[in-house]
N, C-alpha and C positions, 0 to 999 in steps of 0.2 A: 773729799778725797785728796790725798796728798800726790805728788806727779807719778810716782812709783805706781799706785794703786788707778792713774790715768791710763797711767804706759799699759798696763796691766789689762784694765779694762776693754783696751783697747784690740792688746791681742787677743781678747778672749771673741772677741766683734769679728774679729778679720778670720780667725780660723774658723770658726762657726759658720762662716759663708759657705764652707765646702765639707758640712758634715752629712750629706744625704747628696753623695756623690754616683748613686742610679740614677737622679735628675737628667744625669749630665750622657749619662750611657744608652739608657729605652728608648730613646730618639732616633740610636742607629739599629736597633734589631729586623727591623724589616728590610733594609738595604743588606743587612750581615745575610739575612736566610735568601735573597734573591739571589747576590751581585758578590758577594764574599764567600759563602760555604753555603751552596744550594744542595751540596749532598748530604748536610748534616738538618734533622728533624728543630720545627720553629720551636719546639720544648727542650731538645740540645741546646740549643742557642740563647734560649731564655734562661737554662739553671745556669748556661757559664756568665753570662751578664749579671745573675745574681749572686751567684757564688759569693763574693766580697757581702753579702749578711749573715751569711751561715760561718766563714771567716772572721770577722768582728768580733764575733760571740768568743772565739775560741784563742784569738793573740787578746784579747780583753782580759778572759782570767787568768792566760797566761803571763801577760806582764804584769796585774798584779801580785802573781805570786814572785816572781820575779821583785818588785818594789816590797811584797812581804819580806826578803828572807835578804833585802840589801844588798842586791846587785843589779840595779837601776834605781834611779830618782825619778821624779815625776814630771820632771821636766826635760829630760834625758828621752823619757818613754813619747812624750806629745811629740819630740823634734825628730824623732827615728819614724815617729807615723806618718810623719810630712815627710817624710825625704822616700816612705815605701808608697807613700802616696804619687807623689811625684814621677816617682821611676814608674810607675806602673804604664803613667800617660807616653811616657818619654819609650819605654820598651814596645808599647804596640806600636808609637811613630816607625821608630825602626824598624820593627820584626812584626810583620801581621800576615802573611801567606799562608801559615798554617795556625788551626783550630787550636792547637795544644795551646800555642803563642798567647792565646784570649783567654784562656783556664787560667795559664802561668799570671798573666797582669790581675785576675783575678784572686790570685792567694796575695801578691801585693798588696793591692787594694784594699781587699777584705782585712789584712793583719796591721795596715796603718789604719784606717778607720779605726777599730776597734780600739787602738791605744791613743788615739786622739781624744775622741769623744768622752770615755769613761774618766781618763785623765786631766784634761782640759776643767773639766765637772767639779775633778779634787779639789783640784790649785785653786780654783776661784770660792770653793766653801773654806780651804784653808788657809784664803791670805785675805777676805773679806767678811766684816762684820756683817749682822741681822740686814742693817739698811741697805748695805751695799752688793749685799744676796742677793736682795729683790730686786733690786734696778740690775744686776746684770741677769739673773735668770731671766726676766720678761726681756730685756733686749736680744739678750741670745737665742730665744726662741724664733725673733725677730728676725736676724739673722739669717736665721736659720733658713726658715720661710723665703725671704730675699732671696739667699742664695742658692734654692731650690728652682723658682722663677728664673735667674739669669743665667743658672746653667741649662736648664732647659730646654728655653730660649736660641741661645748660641750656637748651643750643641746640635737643634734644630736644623739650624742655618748652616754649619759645620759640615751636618752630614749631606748634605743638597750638595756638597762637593766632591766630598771622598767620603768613606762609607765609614770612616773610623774618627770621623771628624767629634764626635762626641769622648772621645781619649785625649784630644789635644785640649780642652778644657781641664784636665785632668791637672795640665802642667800650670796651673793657678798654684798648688802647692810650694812650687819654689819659692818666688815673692813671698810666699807668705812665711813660708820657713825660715829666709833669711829676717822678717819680722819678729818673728817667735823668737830667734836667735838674741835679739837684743832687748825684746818687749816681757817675755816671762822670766819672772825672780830666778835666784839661782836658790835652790833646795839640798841639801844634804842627801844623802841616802838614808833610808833607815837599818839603824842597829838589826842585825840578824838578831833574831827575837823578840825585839821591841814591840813590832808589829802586831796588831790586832789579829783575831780570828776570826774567819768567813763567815763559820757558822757560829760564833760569840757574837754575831752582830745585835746589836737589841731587836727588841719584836717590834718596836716600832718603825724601824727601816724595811720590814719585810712585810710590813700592815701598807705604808705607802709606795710599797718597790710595786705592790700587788697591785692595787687598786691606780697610783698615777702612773704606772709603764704596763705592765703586764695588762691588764685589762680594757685601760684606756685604747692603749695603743692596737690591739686585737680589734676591737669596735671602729676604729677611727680607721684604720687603714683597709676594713670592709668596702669602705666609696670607693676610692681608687680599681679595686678589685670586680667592682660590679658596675660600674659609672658608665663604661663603655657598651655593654652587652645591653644595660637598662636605656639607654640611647638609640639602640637597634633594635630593640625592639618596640619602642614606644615610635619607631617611624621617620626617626629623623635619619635623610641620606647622605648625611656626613658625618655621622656620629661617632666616627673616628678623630676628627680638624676639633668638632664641639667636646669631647670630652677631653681633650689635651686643653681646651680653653677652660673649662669647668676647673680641671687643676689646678691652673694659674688663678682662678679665682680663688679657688678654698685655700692656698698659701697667702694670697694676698687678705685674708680675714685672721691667718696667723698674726700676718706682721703688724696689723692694725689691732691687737688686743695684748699683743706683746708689750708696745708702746705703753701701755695704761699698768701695765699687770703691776710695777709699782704699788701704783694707789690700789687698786683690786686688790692686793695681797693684804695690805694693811688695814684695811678698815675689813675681809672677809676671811681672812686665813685661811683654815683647811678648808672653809665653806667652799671657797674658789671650785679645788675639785669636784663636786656631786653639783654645782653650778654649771660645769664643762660638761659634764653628763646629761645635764639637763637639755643645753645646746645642742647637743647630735642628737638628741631623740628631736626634738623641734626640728632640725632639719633633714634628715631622715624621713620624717613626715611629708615637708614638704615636695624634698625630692620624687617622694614615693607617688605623690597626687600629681605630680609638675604636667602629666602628659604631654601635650605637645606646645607648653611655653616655657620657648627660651629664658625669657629671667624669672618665674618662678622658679623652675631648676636650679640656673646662678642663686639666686636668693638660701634654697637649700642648701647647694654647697659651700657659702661664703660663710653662713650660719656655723656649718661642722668645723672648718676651719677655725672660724674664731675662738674653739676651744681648745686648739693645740697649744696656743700658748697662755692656757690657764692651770691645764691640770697638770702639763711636763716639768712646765716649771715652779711650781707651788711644791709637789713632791720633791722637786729638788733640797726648797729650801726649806721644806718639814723635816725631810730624812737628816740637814744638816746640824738640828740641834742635837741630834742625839750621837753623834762623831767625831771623831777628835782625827788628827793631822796622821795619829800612827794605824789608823784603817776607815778614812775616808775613802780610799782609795777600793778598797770593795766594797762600799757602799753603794759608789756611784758604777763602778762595775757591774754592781747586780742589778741597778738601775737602769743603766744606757744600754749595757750589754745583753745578758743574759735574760733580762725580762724583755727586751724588745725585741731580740731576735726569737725566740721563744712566741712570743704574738706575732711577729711577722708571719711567722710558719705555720700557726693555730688558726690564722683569720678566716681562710678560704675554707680547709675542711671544717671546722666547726662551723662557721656562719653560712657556707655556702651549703655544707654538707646537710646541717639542719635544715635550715630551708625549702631546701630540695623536697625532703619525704614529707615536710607538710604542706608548700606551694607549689609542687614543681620548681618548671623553670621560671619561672613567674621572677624577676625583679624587682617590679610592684611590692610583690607580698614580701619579698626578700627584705625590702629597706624596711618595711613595715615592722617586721621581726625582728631586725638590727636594731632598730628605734626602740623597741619593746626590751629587748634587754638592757640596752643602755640607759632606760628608767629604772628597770629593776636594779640596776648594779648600780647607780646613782642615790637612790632609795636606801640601799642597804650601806652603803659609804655614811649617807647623811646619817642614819640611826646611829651607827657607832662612835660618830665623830659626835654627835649629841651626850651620847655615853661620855666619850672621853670629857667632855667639857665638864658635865656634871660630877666625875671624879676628881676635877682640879687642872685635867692633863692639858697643858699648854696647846692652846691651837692657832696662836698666832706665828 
């Protein structure tokens, strides 16, 4: 790589840190429903702390259609997410007495996110070749991971002081913005109709939008959802302290497979994927038998983890052959945006919903079933990606 393509690299490293910015916020919800707004329901409180996923989704297509029709560039849109990023932490500092105040940093949040993420995705399929795809998608999954862990972390310890102490991590966005300011290329706008069309995208972007965001991510973010309650009921009395630990483990098996994903991509290409699938039913398994040992459990969920950065970022740089610079930008939009918010919001009624009518409450049987699908959907990846090979269709 040339310095340009260093600089580059570099910013894609550092804003990645703070793309899973609920890390940084779940830490304070139970201090928000005691000690901040005990009049308002711990499910009030929980949809305003996530609002910013159901926001992402929706300043996501909106600034790409915004970069469709050439009035923003792609670089223009990443710098505007970091500074709605920013403000968000910076407006609860100031303003937090009232509930509405926690919505409002909420539509912030949610609307820089979204034009970060999906855009960030673009710039680096359209200013980096095949090799240097794969070295920064497995780093930035890396990242990712990392910077899920430290905000956590902090925001942990943050909120042990003040109850909003998990916003003031928020204000990481500056620094990094004024990095962005000088580390990402400068980009043109695109011509008002030059732009590609959402739904002209090829079928191959919407064969890997499915199976490495929409489905993956649905399956993978079932642990998180059930990790605590499978904790409580298997007996353990802190199973609230242990599954915040469990967490940090399964990012820390992110960023350890991210590292490699390089060499993983190249010698496995699309295989990667229904590899990653194969990983969470393995630890799914495990988790599901763990009963009452602590690192069989860890074990399960460092397992699941390790496959976040196999299938995130493999789809990345599958969907990238088939795009060019005048509609990558809804590619990776349908990618980051739209297919993971969409799973985010599918996981619990479908997996938890299913479950239910055939296990009960049982979380046992829960991961069991999650495990079972995630074969099955791993199973039917591999069959077509066999297909695709045997017609010639590139899968490196």
């Amino acid at each position: 790589m040339d310095r340009k393509q260093k600089i580059l690299m570099t910013a894609i490293m550092v804003i990645a840190l703070i793309h899973i910015p609920q890390m940084a916020l779940t830490p304070g919800i139970a201090r928000m429903s005691t000690d901040a707004f005990p009049q308002f329901s711990l499910l009030s409180i929980q949809s305003a702390v996530t609002l910013p996923c159901l926001l992402s989704v929706i300043s996501g297509i909106i600034g790409a259609y915004l970069i469709r029709f050439g009035k923003l560039s792609k670089r223009a849109a990443v710098l505007l997410g970091l500074a709605f990023h920013g403000s968000a932490g910076l407006f609860v500092i100031l303003l937090h007495g009232e509930f509405w105040q926690i919505i409002a940093a909420g539509l912030l949040l949610g609307s820089g996110t979204g034009l970060i993420v999906s855009n960030i995705t673009s710039i680096m399929i359209d200013d980096f070749g095949e090799r240097e795809r794969k070295l920064a998608s497995g780093l930035q999954g890396s990242f990712v991971s990392f910077g899920g862990i430290v905000q956590s972390f902090f925001a942990g310890l943050l909120v042990t002081v003040v109850w909003f102490g998990g916003y003031i991590m928020l204000l990481l966005a500056w620094p990094i913005f004024l990095f962005a300011l000088f580390g990402l290329p400068k980009d043109k706008k695109i011509k008002a109709g030059d732009g590609g069309r959402f739904w002209g995208m090829p079928k191959d972007v919407w064969f890997f939008s499915t199976f490495g965001s929409l489905l993956f991510v649905m399956t993978f973010a079932a642990l998180a959802n059930n990790l605590s309650s499978h904790l409580q009921q298997t007996g353990f009395e802190n199973y609230s302290s242990l599954a915040g630990t469990g967490i940090a483990v399964n990012l820390v098996g992110g960023v350890i497979t991210g590292l490699f994903f390089n060499k993983f991509s190249h010698k496995l290409g699309d295989y990667l994927i229904a590899i990653a699938y194969l990983l969470m039913t393995i630890g799914y398994l495990v988790v599901a038998v763990s009963d009452r040992s602590v690192p069989l459990m860890l074990t399960g969920v460092f397992i699941i983890g390790m496959s976040l950065t196999l299938a995130s970022p493999q789809g990345i740089v599958s969907i990238s052959r088939y795009v060019t610079p005048n509609d990558s930008f809804f590619a990776t939009m349908l990618f980051n945006c739209i297919m993971n918010g969409i799973a985010g919001f599918l996981s619990a009624p479908v997996y938890t919903g299913i479950s239910q009518f055939i296990s009960g409450d049982s979380t046992a049987g829960r991961f069991l079933f999650i495990g079972a699908c995630s074969l099955a959907i791993g199973a039917v990846f591999l069959v077509i990606t066999v297909l695709r090979v045997r017609k010639g269709v590139t899968w490196r």
